[in-house]
N, CA, C and O atoms as CSV, one atom per row, in Angstrom:
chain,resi,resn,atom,element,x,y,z
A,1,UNK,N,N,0.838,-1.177,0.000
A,1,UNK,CA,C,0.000,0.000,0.000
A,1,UNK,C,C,0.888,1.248,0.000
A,1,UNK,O,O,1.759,1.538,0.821
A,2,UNK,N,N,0.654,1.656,-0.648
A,2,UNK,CA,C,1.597,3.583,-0.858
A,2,UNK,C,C,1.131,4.443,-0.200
A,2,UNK,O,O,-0.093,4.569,-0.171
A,3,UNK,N,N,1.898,5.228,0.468
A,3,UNK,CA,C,1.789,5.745,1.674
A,3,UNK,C,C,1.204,7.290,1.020
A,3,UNK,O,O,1.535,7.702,-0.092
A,4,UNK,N,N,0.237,8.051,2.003
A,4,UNK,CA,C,-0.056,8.855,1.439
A,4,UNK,C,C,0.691,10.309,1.306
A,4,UNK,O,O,1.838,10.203,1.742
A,5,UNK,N,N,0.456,11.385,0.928
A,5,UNK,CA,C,1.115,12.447,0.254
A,5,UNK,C,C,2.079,12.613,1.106
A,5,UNK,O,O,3.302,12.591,0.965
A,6,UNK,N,N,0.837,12.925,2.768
A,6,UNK,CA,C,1.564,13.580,4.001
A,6,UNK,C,C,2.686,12.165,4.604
A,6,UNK,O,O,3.775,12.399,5.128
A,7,UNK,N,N,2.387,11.387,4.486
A,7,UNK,CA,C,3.224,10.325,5.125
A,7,UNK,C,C,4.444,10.090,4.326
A,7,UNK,O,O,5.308,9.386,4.848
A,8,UNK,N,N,4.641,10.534,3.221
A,8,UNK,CA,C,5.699,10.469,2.374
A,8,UNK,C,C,6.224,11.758,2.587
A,8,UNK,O,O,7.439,11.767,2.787
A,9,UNK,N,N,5.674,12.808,2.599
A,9,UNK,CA,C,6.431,13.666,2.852
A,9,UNK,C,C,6.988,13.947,4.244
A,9,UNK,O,O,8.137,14.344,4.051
A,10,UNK,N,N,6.790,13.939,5.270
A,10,UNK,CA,C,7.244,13.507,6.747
A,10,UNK,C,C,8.289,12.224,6.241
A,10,UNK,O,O,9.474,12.277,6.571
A,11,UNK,N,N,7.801,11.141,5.468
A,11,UNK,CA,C,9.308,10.188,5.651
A,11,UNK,C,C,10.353,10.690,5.243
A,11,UNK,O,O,11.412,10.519,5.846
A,12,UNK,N,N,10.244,11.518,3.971
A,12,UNK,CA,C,11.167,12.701,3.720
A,12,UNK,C,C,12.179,13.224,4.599
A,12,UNK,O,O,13.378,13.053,4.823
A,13,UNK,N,N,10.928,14.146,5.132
A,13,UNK,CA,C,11.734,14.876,6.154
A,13,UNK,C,C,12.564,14.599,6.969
A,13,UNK,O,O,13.439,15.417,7.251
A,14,UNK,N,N,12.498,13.285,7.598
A,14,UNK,CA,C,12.846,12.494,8.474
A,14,UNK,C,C,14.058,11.691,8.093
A,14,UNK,O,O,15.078,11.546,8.768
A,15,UNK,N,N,13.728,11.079,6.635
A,15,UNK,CA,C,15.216,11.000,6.142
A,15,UNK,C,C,16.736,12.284,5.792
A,15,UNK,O,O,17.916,12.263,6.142
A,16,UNK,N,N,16.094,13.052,5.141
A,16,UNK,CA,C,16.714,14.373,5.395
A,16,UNK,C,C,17.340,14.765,6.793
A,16,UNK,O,O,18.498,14.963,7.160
A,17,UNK,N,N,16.320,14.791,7.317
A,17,UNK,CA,C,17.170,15.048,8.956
A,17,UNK,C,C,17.954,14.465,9.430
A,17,UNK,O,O,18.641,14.767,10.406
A,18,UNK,N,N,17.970,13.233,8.598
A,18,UNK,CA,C,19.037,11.578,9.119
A,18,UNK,C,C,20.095,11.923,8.328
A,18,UNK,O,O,21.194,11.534,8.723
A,19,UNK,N,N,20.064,12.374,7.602
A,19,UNK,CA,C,21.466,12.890,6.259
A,19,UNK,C,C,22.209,13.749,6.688
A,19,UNK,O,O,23.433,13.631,6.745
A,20,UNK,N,N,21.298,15.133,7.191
A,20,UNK,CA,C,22.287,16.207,7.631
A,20,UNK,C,C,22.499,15.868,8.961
A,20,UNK,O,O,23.485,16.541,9.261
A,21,UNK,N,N,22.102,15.104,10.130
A,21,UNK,CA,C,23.092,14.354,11.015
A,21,UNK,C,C,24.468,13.815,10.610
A,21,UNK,O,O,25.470,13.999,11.301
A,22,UNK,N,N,24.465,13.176,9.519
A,22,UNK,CA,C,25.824,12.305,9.368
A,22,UNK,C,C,26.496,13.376,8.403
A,22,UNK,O,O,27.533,12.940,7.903
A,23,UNK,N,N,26.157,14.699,8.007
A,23,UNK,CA,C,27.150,15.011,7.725
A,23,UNK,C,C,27.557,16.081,8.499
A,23,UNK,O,O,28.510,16.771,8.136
A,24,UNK,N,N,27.018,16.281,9.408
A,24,UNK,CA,C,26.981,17.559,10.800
A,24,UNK,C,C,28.619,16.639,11.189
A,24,UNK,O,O,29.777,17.043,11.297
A,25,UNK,N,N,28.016,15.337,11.307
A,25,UNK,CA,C,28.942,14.474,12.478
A,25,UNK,C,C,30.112,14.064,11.048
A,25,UNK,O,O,31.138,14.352,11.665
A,26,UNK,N,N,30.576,13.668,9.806
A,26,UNK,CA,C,31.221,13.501,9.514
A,26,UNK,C,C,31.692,14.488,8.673
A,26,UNK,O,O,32.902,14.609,8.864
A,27,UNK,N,N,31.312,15.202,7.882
A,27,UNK,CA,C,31.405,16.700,7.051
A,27,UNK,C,C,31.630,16.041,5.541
A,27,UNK,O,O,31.333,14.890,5.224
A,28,UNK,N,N,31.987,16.646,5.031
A,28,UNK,CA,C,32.345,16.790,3.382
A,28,UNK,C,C,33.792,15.586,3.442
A,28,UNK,O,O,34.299,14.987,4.390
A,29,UNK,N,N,34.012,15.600,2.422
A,29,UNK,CA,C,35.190,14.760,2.149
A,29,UNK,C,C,35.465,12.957,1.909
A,29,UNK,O,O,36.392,12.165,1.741
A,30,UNK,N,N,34.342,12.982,1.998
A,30,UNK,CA,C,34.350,11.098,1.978
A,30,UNK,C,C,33.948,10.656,1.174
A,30,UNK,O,O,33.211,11.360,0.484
A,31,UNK,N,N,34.212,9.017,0.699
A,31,UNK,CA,C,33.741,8.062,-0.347
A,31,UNK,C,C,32.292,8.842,0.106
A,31,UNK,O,O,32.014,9.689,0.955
A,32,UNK,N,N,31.270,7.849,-1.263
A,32,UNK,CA,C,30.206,7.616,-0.758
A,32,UNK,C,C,29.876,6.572,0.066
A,32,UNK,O,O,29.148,6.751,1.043
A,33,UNK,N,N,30.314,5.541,-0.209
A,33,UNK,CA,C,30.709,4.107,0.824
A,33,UNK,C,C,30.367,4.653,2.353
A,33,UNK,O,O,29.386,4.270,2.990
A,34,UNK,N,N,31.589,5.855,2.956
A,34,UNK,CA,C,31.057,6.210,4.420
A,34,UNK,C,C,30.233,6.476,4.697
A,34,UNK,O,O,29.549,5.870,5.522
A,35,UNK,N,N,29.915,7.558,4.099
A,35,UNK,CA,C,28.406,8.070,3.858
A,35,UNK,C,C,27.189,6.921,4.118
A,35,UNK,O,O,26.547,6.846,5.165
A,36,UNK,N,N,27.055,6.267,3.241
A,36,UNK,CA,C,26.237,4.690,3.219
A,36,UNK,C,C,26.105,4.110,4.509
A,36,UNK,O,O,25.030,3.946,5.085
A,37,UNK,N,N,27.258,3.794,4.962
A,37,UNK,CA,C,27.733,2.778,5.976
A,37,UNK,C,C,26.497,3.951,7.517
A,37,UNK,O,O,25.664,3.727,8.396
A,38,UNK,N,N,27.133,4.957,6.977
A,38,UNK,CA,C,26.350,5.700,8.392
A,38,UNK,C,C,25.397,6.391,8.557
A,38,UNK,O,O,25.081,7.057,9.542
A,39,UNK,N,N,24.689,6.204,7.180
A,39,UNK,CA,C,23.150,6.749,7.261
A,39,UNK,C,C,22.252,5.215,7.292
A,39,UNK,O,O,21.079,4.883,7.121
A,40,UNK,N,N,23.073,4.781,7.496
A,40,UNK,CA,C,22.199,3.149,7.362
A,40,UNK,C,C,22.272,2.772,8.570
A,40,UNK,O,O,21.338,2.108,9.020
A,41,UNK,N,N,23.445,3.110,9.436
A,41,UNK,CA,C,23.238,2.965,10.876
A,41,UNK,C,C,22.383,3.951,11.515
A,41,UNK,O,O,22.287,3.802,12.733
A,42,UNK,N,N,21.680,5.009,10.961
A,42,UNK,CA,C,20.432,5.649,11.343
A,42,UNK,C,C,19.448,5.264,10.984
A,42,UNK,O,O,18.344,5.446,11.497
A,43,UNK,N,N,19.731,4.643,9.993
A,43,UNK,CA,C,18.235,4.061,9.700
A,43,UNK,C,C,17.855,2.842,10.270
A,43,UNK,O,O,16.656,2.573,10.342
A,44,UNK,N,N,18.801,1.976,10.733
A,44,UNK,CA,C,18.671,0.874,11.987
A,44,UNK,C,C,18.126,1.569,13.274
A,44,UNK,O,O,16.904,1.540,13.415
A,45,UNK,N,N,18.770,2.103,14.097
A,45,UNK,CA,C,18.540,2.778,15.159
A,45,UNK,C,C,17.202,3.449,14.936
A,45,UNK,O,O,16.353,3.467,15.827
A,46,UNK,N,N,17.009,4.011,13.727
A,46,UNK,CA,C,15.291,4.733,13.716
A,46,UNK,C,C,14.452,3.652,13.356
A,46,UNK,O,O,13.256,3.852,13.145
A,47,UNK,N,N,14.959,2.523,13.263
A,47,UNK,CA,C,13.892,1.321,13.012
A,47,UNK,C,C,13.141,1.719,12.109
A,47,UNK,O,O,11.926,1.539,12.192
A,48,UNK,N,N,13.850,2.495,10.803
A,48,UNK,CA,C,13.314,2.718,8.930
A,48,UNK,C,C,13.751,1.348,8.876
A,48,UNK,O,O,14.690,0.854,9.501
A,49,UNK,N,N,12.738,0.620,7.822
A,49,UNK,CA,C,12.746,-0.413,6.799
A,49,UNK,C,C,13.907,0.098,5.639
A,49,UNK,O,O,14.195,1.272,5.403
A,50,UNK,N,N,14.301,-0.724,5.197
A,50,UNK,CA,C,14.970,0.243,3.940
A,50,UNK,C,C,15.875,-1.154,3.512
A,50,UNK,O,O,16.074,-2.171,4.177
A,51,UNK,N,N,16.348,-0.784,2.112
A,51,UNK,CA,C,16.908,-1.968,1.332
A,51,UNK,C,C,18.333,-1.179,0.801
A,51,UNK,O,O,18.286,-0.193,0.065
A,52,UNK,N,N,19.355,-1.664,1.203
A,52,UNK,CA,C,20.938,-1.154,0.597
A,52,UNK,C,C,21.488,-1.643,-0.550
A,52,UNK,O,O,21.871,-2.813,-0.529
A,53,UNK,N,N,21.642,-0.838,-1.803
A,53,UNK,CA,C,22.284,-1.202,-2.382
A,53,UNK,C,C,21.156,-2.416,-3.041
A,53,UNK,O,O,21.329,-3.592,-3.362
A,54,UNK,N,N,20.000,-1.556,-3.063
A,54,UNK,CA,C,18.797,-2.449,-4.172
A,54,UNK,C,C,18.799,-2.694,-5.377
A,54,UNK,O,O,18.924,-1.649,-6.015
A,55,UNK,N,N,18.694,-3.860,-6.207
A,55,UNK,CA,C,18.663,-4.050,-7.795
A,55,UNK,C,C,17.464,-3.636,-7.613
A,55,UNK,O,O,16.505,-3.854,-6.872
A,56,UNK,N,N,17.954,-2.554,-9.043
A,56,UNK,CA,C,16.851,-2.620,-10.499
A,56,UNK,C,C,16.494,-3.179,-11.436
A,56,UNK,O,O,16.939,-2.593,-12.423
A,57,UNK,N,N,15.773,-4.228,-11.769
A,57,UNK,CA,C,15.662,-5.152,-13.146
A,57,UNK,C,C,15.323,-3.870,-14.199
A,57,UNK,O,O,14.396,-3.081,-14.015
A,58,UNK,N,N,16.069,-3.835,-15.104
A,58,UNK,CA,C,15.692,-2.749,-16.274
A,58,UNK,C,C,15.226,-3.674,-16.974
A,58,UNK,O,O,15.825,-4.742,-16.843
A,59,UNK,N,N,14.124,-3.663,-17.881
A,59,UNK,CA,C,13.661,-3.878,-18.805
A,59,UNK,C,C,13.087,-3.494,-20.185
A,59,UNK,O,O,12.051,-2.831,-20.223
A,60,UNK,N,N,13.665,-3.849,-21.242
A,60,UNK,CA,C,12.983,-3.739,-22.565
A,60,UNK,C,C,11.967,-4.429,-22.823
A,60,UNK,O,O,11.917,-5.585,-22.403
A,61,UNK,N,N,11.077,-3.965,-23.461
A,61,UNK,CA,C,10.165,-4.950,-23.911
A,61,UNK,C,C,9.716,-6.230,-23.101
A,61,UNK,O,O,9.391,-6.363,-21.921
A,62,UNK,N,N,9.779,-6.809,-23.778
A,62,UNK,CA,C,9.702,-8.126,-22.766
A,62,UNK,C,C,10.931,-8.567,-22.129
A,62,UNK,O,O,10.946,-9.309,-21.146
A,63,UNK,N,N,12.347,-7.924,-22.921
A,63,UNK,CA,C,13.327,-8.738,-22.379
A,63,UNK,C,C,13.980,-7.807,-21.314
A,63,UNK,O,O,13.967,-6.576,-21.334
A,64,UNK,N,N,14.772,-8.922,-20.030
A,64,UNK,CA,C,15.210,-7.867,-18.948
A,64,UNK,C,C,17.028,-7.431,-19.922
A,64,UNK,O,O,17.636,-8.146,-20.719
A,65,UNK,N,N,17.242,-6.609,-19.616
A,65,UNK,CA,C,18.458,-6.034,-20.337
A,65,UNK,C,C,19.773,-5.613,-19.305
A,65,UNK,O,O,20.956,-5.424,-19.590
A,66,UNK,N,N,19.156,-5.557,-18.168
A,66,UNK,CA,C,20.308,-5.412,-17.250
A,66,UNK,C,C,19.501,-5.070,-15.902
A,66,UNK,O,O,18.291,-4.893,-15.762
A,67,UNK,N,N,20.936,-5.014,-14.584
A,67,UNK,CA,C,20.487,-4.328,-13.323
A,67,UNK,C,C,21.056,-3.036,-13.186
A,67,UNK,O,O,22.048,-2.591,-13.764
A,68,UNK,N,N,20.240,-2.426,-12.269
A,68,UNK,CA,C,21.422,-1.427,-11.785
A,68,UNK,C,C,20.792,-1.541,-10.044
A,68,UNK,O,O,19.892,-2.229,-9.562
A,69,UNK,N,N,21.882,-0.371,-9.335
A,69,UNK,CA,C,21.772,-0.667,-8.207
A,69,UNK,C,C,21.253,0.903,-7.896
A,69,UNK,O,O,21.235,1.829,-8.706
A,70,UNK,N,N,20.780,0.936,-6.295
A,70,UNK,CA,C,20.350,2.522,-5.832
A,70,UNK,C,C,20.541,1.991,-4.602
A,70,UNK,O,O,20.329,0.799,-4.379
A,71,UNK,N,N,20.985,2.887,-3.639
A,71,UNK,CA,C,21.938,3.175,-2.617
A,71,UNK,C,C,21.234,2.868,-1.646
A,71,UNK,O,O,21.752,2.325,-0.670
A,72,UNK,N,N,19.804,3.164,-1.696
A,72,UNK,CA,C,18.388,2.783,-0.631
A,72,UNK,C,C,17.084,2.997,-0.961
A,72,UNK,O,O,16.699,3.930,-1.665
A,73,UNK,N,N,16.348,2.102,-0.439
A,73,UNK,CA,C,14.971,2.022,-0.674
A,73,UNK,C,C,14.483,2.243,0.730
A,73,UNK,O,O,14.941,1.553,1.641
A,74,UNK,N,N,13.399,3.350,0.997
A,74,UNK,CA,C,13.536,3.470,2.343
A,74,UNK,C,C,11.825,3.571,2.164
A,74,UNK,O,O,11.069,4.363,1.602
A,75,UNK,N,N,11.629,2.128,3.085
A,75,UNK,CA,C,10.239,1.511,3.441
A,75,UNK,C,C,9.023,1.257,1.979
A,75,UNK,O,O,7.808,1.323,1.794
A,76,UNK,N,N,10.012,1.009,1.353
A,76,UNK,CA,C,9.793,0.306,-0.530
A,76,UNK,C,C,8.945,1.912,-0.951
A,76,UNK,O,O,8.187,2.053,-1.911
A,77,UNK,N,N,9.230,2.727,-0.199
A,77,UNK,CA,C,9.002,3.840,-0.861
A,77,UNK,C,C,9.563,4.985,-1.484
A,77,UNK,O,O,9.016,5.387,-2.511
A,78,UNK,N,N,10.261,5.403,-1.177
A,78,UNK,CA,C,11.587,6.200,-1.224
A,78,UNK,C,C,12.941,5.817,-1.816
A,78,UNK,O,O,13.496,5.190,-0.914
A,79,UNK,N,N,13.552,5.858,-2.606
A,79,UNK,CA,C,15.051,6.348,-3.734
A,79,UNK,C,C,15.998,6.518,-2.790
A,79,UNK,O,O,15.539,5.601,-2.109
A,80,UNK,N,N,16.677,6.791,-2.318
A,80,UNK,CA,C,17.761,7.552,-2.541
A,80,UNK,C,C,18.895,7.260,-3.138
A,80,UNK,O,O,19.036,6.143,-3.636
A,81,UNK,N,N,19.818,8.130,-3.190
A,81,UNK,CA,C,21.452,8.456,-4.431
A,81,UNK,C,C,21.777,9.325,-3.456
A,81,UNK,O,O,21.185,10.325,-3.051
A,82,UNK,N,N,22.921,8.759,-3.087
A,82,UNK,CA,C,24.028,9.351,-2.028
A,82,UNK,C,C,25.520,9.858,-3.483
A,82,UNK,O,O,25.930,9.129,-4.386
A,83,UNK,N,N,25.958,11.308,-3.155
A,83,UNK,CA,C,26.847,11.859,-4.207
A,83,UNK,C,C,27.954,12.313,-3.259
A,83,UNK,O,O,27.958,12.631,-2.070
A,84,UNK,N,N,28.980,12.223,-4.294
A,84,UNK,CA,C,30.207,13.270,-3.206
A,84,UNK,C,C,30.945,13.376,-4.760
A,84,UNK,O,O,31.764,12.672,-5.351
A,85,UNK,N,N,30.030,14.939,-5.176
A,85,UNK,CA,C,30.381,15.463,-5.844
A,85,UNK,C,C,30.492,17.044,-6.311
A,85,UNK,O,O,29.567,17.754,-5.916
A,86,UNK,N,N,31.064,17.395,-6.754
A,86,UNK,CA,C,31.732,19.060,-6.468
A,86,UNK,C,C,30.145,19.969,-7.412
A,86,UNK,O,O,29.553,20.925,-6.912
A,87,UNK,N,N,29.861,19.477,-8.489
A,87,UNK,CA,C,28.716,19.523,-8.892
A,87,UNK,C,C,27.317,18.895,-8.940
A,87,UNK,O,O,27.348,18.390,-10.063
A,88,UNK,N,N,26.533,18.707,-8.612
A,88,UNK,CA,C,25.629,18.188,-9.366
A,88,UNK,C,C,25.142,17.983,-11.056
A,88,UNK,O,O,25.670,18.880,-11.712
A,89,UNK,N,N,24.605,17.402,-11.609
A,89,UNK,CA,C,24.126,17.506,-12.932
A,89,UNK,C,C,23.081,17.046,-13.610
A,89,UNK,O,O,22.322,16.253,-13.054
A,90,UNK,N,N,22.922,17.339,-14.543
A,90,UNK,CA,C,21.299,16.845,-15.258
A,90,UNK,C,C,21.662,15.416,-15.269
A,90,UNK,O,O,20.785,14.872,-14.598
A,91,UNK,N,N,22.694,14.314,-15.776
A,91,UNK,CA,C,22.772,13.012,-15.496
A,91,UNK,C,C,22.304,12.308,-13.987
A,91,UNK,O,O,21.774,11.197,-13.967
A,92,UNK,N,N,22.539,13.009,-12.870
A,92,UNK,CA,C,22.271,12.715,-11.999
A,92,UNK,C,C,20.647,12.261,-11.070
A,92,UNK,O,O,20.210,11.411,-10.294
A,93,UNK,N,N,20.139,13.758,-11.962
A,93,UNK,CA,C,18.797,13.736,-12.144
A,93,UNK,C,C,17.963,13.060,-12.752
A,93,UNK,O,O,16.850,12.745,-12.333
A,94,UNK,N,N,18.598,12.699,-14.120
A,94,UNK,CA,C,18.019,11.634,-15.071
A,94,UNK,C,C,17.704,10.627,-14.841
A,94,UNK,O,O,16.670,10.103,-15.253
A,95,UNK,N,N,19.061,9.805,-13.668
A,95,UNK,CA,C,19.457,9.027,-13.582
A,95,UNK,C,C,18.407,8.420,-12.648
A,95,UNK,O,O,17.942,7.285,-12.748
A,96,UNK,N,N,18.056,9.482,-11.586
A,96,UNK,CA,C,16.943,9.383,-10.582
A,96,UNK,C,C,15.435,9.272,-11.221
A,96,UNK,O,O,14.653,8.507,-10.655
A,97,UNK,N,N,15.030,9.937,-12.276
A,97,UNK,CA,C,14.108,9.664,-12.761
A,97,UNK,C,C,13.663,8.019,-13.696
A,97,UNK,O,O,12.641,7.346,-13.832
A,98,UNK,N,N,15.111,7.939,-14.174
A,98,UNK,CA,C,14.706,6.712,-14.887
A,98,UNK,C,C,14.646,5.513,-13.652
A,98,UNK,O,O,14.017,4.464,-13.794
A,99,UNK,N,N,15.325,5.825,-12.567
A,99,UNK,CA,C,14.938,4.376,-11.028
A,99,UNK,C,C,13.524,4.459,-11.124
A,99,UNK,O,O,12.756,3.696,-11.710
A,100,UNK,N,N,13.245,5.636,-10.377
A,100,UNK,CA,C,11.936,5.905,-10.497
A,100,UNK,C,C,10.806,5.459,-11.244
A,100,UNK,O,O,9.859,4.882,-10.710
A,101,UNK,N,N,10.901,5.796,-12.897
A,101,UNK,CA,C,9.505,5.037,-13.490
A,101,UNK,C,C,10.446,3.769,-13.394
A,101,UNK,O,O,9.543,3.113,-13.913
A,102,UNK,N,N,10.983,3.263,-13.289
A,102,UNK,CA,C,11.515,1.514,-13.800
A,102,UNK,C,C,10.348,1.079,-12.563
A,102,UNK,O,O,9.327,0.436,-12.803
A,103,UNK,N,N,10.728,1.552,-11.294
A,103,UNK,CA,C,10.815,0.167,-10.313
A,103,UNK,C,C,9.381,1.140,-9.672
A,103,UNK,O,O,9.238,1.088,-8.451
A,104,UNK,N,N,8.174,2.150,-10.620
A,104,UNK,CA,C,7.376,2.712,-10.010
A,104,UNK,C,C,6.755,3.458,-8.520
A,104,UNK,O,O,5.707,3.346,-7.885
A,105,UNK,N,N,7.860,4.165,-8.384
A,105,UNK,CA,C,7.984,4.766,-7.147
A,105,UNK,C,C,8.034,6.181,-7.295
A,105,UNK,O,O,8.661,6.710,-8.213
A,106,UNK,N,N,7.287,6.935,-6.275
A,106,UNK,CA,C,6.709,8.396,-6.794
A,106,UNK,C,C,8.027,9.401,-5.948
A,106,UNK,O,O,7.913,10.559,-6.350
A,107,UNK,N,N,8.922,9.301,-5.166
A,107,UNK,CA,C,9.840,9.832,-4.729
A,107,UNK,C,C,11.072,9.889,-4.587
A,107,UNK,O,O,11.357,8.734,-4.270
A,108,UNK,N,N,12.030,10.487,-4.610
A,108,UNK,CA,C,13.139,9.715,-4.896
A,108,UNK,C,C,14.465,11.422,-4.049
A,108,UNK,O,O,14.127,12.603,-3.980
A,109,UNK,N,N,15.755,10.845,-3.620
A,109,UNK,CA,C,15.627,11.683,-3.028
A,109,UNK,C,C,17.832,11.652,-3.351
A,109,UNK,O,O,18.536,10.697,-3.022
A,110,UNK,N,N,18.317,12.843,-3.969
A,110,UNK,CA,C,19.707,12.853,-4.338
A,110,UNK,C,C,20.339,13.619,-3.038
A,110,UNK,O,O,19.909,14.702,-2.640
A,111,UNK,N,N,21.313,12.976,-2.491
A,111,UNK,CA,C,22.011,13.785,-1.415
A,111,UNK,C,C,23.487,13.679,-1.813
A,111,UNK,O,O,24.192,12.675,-1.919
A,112,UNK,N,N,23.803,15.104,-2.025
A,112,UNK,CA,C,25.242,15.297,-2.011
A,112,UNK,C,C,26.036,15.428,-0.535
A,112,UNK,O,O,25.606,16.181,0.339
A,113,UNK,N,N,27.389,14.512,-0.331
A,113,UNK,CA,C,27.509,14.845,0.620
A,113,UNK,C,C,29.088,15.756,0.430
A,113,UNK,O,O,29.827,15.824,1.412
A,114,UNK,N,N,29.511,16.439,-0.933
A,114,UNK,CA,C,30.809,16.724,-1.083
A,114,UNK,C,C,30.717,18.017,-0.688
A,114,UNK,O,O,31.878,18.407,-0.804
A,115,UNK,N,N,29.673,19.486,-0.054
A,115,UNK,CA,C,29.725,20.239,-0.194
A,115,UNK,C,C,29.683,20.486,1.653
A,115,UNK,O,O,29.336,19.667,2.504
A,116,UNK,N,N,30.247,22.132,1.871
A,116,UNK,CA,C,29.717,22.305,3.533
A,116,UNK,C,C,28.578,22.179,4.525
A,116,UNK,O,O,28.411,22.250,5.743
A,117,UNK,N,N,27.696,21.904,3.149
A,117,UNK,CA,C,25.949,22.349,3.647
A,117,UNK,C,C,25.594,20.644,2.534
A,117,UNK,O,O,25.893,20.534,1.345
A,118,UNK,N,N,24.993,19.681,3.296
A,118,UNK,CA,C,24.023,18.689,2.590
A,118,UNK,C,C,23.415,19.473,1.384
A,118,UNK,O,O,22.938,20.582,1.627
A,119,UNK,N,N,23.393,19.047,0.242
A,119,UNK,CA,C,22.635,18.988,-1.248
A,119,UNK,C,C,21.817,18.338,-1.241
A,119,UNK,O,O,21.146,18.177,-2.260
């Protein structure tokens, strides 16, 4: 069942708030790997559902054509793409949109962690 507008947007928030914790506490400068490792230990401790490092079955037509992976699925509702990058870019975005219609999920959520201030 898909959670409604307000309940998605509060999980939002709530993930967000879990992001700029770990980078309050670790700052700019890291793989994304660290990053991962320690927003996932918030999301244990907040007892979020969430899936690491989830396949995507891409599909053509009838035939599957490949996987790809996304960094978290948080309570089979929610995307995220963890970055540690000096820019952002339209690939990045794209990239989020095409998870999105593949695996039909209405939110999706890019966090940079390369800058002083969470992206």
């Amino acid at each position: 069942m898909k959670l409604s507008k307000e309940k998605l947007n509060s999980l939002s928030n709530r993930i967000i708030g879990l992001a700029i914790k770990v980078h309050k506490e670790l700052g700019p400068g890291f793989v994304e790997k660290i990053y991962e490792k320690a927003l996932a230990y918030e999301f244990e401790k907040e007892k979020l559902p969430f899936v690491q490092q989830g396949v995507i079955k891409v599909r053509y037509e009838d035939l599957e054509v490949g996987n790809q992976r996304v960094d978290f699925i948080v309570e089979d509702e929610i995307i995220i793409e963890l970055k540690t990058v000096s820019e952002m870019s339209e690939i990045h975005q794209a990239q989020m949109i095409s998870y999105l219609k593949t695996i039909d999920k209405r939110l999706g959520l890019i966090l940079n962690f390369a800058k002083k201030k969470l992206e």
